[in-house]
C-alpha positions in Angstrom: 185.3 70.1 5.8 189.3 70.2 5.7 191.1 70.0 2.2 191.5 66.3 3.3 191.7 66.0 -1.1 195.3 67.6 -1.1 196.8 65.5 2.0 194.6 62.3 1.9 197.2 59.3 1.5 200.4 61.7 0.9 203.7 59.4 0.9 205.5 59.5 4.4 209.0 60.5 2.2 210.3 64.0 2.1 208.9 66.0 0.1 209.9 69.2 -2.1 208.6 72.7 -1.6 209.8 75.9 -3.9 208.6 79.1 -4.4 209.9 82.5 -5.5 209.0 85.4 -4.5 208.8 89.4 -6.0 208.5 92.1 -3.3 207.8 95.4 -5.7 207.9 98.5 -3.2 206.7 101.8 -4.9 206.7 103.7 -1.7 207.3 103.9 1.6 204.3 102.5 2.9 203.0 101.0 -0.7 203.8 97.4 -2.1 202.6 94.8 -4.8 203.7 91.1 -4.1 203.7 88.1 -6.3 204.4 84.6 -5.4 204.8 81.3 -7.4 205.4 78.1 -5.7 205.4 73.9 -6.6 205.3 71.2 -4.5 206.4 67.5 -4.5 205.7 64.0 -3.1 209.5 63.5 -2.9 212.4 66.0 -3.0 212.4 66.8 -6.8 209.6 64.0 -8.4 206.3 63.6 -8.4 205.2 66.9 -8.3 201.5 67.5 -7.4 200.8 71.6 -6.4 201.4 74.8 -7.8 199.7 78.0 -7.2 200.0 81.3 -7.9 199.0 84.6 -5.7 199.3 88.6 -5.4 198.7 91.2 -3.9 198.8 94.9 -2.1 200.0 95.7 1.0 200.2 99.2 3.0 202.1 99.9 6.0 200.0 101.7 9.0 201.6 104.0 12.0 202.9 101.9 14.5 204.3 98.8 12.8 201.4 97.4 11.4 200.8 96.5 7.5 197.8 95.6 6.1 197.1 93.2 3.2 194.5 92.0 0.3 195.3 89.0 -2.1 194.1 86.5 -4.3 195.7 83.3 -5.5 194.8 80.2 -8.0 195.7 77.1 -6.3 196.1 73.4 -8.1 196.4 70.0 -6.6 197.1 67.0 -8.5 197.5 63.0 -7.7 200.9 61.7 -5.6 202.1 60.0 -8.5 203.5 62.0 -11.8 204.0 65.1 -12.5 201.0 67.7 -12.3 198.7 64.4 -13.4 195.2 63.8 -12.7 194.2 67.2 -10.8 192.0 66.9 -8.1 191.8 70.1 -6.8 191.2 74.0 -8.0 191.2 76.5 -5.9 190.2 80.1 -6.3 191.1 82.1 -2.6 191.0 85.4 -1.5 192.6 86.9 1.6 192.6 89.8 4.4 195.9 90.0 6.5 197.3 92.3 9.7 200.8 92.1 10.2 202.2 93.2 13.5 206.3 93.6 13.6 208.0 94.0 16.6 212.0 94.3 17.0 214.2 93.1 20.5 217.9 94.2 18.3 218.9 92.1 16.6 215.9 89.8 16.8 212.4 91.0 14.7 209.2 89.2 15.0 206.2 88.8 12.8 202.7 88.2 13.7 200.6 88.0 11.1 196.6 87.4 11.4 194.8 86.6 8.0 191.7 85.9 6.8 191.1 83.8 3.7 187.9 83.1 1.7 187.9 80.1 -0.4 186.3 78.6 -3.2 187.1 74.9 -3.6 185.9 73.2 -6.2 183.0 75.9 -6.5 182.4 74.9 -2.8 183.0 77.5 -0.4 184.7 78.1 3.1 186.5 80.3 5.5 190.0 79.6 7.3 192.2 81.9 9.9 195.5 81.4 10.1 197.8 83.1 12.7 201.8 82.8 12.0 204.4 83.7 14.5 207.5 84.8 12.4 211.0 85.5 14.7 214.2 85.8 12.3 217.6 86.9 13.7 220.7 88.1 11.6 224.3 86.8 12.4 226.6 88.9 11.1 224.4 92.0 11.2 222.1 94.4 13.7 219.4 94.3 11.0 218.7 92.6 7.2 220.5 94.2 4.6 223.1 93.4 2.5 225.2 90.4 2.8 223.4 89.2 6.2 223.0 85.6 7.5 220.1 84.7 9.4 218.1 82.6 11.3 214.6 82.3 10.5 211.5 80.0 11.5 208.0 80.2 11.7 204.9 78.6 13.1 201.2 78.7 12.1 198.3 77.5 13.0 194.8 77.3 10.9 191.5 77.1 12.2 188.2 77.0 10.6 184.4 78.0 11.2 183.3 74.6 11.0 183.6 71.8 13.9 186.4 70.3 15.1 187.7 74.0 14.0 191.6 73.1 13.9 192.8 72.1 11.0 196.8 72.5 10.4 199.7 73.2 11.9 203.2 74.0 9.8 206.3 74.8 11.5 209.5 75.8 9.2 213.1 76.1 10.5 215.9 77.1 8.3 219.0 79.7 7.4 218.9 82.6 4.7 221.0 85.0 3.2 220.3 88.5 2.3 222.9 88.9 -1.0 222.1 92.2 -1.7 219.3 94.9 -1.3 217.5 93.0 -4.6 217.7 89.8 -3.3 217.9 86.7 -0.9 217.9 83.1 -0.7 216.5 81.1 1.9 216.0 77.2 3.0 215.1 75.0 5.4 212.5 72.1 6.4 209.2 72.5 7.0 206.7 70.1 9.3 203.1 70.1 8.5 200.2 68.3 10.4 196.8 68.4 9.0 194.2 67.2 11.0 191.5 64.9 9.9 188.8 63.1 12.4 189.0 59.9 10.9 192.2 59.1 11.7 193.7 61.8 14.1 196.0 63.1 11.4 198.4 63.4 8.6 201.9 64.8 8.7 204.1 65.5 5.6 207.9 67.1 5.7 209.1 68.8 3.5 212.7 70.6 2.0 211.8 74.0 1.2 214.1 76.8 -0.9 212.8 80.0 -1.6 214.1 82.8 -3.6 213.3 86.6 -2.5 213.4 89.7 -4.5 212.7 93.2 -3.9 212.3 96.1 -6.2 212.1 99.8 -4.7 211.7 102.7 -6.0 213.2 105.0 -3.7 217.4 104.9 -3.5 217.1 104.5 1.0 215.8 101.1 0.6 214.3 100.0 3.7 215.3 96.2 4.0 212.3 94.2 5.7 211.5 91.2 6.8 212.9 88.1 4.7 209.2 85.5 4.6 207.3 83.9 2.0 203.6 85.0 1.3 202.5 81.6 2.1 
């Protein structure tokens, strides 16, 4: 069963997508994340999601990091502003992260797991997200780098027909400083449904990007949203 509740009927306009994001590193392999994100019918009315989600994450040998998280998700009507909900969501999630680096280019591919509760009903999903970003001015992300960034992912269930969403983002970000960046682009999402071969719904997405560290040799990583 596909969360046909959230994407049933959606408005061929573009849409708006926001989120912000606090990366919170208390050592060199430990950090906490946060994320907060809305979403709209058109570019800045209408709006009909928000969610909120966290968690920990720990960096193993060899470029891997490992991840556990929960978020509280919320879908509303297409018309309005967070009017009529018709959707809560309670989700928790597994993830392996695998980063590989061709100078300047880096690439994330990241494997998760999520378990979800939908409506009290319950289901799996797996989601695999192939993450290349490449900064222009810069061998690496830190300070005052601008970069290229997109990402595709693709999300399967347990359940026949199995495939159930593709999103692909392309867009341009800008590390300002070791505390923060800024990032924006379009993302393309198709969400499959049997009984009528599909939706699809663009989007405008912005997305703010903070990092805290404790130590003073902060490590710059990856620019990417949770989501």
């Amino acid at each position: 069963m596909l969360s046909s509740t959230s994407v049933a009927a959606q408005p061929s306009r573009l849409g708006g997508w926001s989120s912000i994001t606090l990366t919170y590193k208390t050592s060199p392999r430990l950090s906490y994340y946060v994320e907060v994100q809305e979403r709209s019918q058109g570019v800045a009315k209408d709006f009909f999601y928000h969610e909120v989600k966290g968690g920990l994450s720990y960096t193993l040998p060899e470029k891997f990091t490992a991840m556990i998280a929960t978020g509280d998700y919320h879908t509303y009507s297409n018309t309005g502003t967070f009017k009529n909900r018709l959707t809560r969501e309670f989700r928790v999630w597994q993830q392996l992260a695998l980063t590989t680096k061709i100078t300047p280019l880096r690439i994330d591919h990241r494997y998760r797991i999520e378990q979800r509760w939908l409506n009290g009903n319950y289901r799996n999903r797996f989601r695999y997200r192939f993450n290349p970003v490449l900064p222009l001015n810069h061998q690496s992300i830190v300070a005052r780098t601008l970069y290229l960034t997109m990402y595709d992912e693709v999300f399967f269930t347990n359940r026949s027909p199995y495939f159930e969403r593709n999103r692909f983002f392309g867009g341009v970000g800008y590390q300002f400083s070791k505390l923060f960046a800024m990032q924006a682009g379009v993302i393309l999402q198709f969400d499959y449904r049997p009984i009528d071969d599909g939706v699809k719904k663009n989007f405008l997405h912005a997305s703010l990007l903070f990092f805290l560290d404790k130590n003073s040799d902060f490590d710059a990583r990856q620019p990417n949203t949770l989501d």
